[in-house]
C-alpha positions in Angstrom: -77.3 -72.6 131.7 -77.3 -75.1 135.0 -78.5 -78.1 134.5 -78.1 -81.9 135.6 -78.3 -85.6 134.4 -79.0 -88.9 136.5 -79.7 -92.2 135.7 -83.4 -93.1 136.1 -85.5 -96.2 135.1 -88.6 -95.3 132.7 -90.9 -97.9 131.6 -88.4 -100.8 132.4 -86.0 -99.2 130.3 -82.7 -97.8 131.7 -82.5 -93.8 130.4 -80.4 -90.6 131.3 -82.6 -88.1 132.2 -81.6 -84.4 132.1 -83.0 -81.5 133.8 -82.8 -78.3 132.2 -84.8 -74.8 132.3 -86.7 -74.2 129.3 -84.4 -73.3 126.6 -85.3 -73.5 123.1 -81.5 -73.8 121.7 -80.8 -76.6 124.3 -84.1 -78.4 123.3 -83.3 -78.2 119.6 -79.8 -79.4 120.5 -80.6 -82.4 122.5 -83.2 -83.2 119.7 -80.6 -84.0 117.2 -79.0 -86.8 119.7 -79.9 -90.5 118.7 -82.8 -91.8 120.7 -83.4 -89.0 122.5 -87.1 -88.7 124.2 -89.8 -86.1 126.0 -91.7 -87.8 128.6 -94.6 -86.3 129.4 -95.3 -87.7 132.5 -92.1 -87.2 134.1 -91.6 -83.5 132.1 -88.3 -84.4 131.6 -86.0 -85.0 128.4 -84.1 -88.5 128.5 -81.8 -90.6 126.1 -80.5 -94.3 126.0 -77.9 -95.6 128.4 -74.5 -95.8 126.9 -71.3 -94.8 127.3 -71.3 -92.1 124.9 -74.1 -90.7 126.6 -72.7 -91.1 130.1 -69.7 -89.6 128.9 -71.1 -86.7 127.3 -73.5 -85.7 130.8 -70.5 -86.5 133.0 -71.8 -89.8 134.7 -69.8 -91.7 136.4 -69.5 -95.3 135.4 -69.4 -98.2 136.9 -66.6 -100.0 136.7 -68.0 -103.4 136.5 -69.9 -102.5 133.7 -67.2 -101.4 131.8 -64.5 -103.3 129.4 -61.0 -102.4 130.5 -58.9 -99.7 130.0 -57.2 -100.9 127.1 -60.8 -101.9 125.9 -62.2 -98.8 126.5 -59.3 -96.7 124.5 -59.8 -99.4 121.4 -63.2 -98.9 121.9 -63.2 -94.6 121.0 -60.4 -95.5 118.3 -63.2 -97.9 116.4 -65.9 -94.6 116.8 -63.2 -92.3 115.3 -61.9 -94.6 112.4 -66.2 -95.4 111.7 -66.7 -91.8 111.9 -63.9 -91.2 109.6 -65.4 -93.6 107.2 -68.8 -91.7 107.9 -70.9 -94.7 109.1 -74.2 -93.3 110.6 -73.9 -92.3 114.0 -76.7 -95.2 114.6 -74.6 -97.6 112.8 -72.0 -96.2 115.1 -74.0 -96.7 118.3 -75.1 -100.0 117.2 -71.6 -101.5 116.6 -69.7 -99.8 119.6 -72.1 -100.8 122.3 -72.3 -104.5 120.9 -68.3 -104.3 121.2 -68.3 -103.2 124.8 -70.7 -105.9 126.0 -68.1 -108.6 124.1 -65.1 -106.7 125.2 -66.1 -106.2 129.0 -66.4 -110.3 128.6 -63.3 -110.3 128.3 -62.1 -107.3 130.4 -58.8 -109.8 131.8 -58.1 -110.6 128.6 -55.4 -108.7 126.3 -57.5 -107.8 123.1 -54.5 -109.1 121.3 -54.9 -112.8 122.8 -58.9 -113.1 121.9 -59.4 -115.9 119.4 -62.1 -117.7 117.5 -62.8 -119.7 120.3 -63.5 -116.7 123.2 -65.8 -115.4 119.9 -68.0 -119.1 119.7 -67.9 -118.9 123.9 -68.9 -115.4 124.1 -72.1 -117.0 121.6 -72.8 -119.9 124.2 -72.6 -118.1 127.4 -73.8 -114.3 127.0 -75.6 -114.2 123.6 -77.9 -117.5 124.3 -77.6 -117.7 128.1 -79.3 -113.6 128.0 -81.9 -115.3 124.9 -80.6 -112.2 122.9 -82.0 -112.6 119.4 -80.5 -113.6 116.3 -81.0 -110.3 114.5 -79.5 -108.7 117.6 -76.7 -111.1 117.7 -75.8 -110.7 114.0 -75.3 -107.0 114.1 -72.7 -107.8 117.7 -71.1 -110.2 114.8 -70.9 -107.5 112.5 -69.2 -104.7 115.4 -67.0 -107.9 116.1 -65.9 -108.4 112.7 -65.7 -104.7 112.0 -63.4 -104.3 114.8 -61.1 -106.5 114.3 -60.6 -105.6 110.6 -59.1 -102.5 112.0 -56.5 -104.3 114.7 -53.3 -105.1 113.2 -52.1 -107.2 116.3 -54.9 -109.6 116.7 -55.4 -113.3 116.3 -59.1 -113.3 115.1 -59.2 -114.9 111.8 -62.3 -112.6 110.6 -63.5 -115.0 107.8 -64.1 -117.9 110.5 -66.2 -115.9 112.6 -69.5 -117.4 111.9 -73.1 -115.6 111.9 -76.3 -117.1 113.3 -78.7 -118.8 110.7 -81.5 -115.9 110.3 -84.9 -116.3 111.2 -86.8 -116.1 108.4 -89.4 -113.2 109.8 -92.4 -112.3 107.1 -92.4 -108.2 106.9 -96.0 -107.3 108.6 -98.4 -105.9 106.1 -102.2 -104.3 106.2 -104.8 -104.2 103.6 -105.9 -101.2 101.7 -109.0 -100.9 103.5 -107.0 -100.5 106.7 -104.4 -98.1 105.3 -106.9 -95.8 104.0 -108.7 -96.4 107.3 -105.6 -95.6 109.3 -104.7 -91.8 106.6 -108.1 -90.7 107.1 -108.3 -90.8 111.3 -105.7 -87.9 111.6 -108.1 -84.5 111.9 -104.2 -82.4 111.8 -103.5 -81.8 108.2 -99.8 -81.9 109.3 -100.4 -85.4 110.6 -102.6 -86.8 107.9 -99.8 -85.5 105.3 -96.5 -87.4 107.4 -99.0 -90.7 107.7 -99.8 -90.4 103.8 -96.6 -89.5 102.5 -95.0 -92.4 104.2 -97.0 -94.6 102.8 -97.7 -93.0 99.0 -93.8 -93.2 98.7 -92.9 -96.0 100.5 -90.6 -93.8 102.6 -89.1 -95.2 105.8 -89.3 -93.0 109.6 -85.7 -90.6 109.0 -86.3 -90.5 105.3 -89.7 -88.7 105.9 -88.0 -86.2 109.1 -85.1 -85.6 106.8 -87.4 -84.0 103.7 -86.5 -80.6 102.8 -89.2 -78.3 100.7 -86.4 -78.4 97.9 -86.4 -81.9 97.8 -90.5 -81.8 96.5 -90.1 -81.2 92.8 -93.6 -80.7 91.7 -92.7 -80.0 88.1 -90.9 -83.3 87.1 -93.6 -85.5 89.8 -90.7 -86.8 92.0 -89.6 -87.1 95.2 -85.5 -87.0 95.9 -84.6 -89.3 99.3 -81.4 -87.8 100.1 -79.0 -90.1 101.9 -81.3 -93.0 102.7 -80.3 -96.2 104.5 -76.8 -97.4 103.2 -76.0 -93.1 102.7 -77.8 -93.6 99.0 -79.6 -91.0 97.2 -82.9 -92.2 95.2 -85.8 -90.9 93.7 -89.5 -91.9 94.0 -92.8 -91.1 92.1 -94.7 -88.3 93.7 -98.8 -88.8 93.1 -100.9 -86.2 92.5 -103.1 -86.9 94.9 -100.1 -86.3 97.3 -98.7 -83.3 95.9 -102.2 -81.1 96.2 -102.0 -82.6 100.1 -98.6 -81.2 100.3 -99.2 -78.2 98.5 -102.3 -77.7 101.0 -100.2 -78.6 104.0 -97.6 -76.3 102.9 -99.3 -73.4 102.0 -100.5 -73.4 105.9 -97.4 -74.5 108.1 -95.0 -72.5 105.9 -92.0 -74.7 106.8 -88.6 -73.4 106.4 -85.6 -75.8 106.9 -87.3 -79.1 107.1 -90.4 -80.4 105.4 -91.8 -81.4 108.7 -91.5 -79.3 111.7 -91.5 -79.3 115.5 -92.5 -77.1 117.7 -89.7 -75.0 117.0 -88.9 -73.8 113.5 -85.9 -75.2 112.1 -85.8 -78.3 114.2 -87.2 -81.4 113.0 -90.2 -83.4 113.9 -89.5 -85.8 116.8 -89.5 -89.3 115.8 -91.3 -90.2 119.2 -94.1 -87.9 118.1 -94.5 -88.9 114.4 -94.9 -92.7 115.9 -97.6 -91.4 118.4 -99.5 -90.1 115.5 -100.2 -93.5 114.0 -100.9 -94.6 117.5 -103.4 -92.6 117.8 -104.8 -93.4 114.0 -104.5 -96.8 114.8 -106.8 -96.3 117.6 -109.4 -94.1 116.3 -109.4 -95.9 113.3 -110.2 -99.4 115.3 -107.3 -101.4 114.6 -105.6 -103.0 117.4 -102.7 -104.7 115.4 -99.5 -103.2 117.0 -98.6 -101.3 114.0 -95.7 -99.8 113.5 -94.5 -97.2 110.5 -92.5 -99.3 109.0 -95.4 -101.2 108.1 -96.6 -98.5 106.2 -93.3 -99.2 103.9 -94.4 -102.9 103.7 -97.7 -102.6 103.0 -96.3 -99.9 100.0 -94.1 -102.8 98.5 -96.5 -105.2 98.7 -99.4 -103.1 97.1 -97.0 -102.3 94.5 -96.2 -106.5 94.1 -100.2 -107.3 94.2 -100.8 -104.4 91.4 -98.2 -106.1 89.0 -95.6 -103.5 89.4 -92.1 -105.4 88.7 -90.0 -106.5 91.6 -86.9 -105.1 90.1 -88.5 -101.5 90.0 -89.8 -101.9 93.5 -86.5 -102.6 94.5 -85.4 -99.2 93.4 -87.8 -97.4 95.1 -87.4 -98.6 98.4 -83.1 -98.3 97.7 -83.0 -102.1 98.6 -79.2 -102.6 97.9 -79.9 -105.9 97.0 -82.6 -108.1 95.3 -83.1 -110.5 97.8 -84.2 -108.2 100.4 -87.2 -107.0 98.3 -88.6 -110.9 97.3 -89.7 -111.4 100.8 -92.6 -109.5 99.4 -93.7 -112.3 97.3 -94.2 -114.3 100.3 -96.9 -112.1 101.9 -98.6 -111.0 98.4 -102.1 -112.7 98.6 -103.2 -111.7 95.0 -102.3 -115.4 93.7 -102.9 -117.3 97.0 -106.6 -115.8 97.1 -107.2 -117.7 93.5 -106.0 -121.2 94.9 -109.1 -123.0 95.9 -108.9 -125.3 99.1 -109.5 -129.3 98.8 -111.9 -128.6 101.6 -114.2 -127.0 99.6 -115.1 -130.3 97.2 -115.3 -132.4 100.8 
């Protein structure tokens, strides 16, 4: 099989592209590698910029953009020890490429001499001089931390390594009449059924890709999430109204490995695809909020909330590992704002 890979630039983004006849293992292969895309437009299969990905297409790297050797070698060792503790390989991309940028700040510098102090300057002038956010910059502090947990030689005192204050970022949510807008738009019963289900269970993106047609069990009304966020297993309610959908849907598509299906059996549906699907329900349904499908999970929770369901059984059904993460749903519930009445309205 010949193919090739190159660097290329699509919609301001820096990609791999790779060039490859038709082949339907190859596709299904390149599929199951993290962020991997089909443009249309340019026909071609592309992925995200990194090292792993550079290494794995034989790309030459720049040295400038690289930490140094020594960085580089602790830099696989952290992949292998977070593989051997199974962390997601998203987790894993997350955490290593957030380590190269702070390590290739300090490419002159023996890992063994950073300190507290090249951590707080690395904060000053690459994290706020580059305006990177504070989400963004938390998860570099976690890599950071994670890192140096594992080096035995090292002068990083871990527990003074401090985090940014979070922003405190409502989750986006939509009202029923624009949810039930948004499920009716798709004319494919395939789509309809991924858009509903995400939203009758509360399911987030990989949860829904990652359904097998075991994991439907019709009898006891449930839905089993296998190895959600956090690698947990959890159940969820399945609806009636859902279950003759799926039942429909199945009946017709005939899956076989995975609930959801591309093109070609066995493989699962592409993430990029499933998002274009609300895309286009957004836009036949009229709504020009920029919607993602992880609002779909909010606007779950927060039904759930405005219908008196208890927080501590939402909590559950979402696999929040902890409370705190699912009260932020009390701050966009409008069931007891809408009975406050104004001042403005005795003026």
């Amino acid at each position: 099989m010949h193919w090739k890979a190159q660097l290329i630039t699509h919609r301001k983004e820096k990609r791999i592209a790779v060039y490859f006849e038709k082949d339907a293992a190859l596709i299904s292969r390149i599929k199951q590698l993290e962020g991997s895309r089909w443009s249309q437009t340019l026909a071609v299969w592309h992925l995200p910029d990194t090292l792993e990905n550079r290494i794995r297409f034989k790309i030459q790297t720049l040295s400038h953009t690289l930490p140094s050797d020594e960085g580089i070698a602790q830099l696989e060792k952290f992949k292998q020890w977070m593989r051997s503790k199974r962390y997601s390989e998203s987790t894993i991309t997350t955490y290593s490429e957030a380590l190269k940028s702070f390590l290739f700040f300090y490419r002159d510098k023996p890992i063994s001499e950073i300190t507290n102090e090249d951590v707080i300057l690395y904060n000053n002038e690459y994290i706020l001089e580059k305006k990177i956010s504070s989400s963004y910059q938390n998860q570099i502090v976690n890599g950071i931390k994670l890192f140096f947990a594992t080096i035995r030689e090292t002068k990083i005192e871990i527990d003074k390594i401090h985090r940014p204050k979070r922003e405190k970022v409502l989750p986006n949510v939509l009202s029923k009449d624009e949810v039930k807008s948004i499920l009716n738009a798709p004319s494919n019963l395939k789509h309809k059924t991924m858009l509903c289900l995400i939203y009758s269970c509360g399911l987030r993106r990989s949860e829904l890709l990652h359904l097998k047609p075991a994991d439907i069990d019709s009898k006891r009304g449930i839905i089993l999430i296998r190895q959600g966020k956090g690698k947990k297993d959890r159940i969820v309610p399945l609806s009636p109204k859902i279950l003759e959908m799926l039942r429909n849907y199945y009946s017709t598509f005939k899956p076989t490995t995975w609930l959801f299906e591309g093109q070609i059996a066995g493989a699962t549906y592409s993430e990029k695809s499933l998002q274009s699907i609300l895309k286009q329900a957004l836009q036949k349904a009229g709504i020009s909020k920029p919607a993602t499908l992880h609002w779909l999970r909010h606007s779950y929770a927060t039904h759930l909330l405005e219908s008196g369901t208890d927080l501590r059984y939402i909590q559950e059904l979402l696999g929040h590992r902890s409370s705190k993460t699912t009260e932020i749903y009390t701050h966009v519930s409008t069931k007891s704002l809408q009975q406050i009445k104004s001042p403005f309205d005795d003026l």
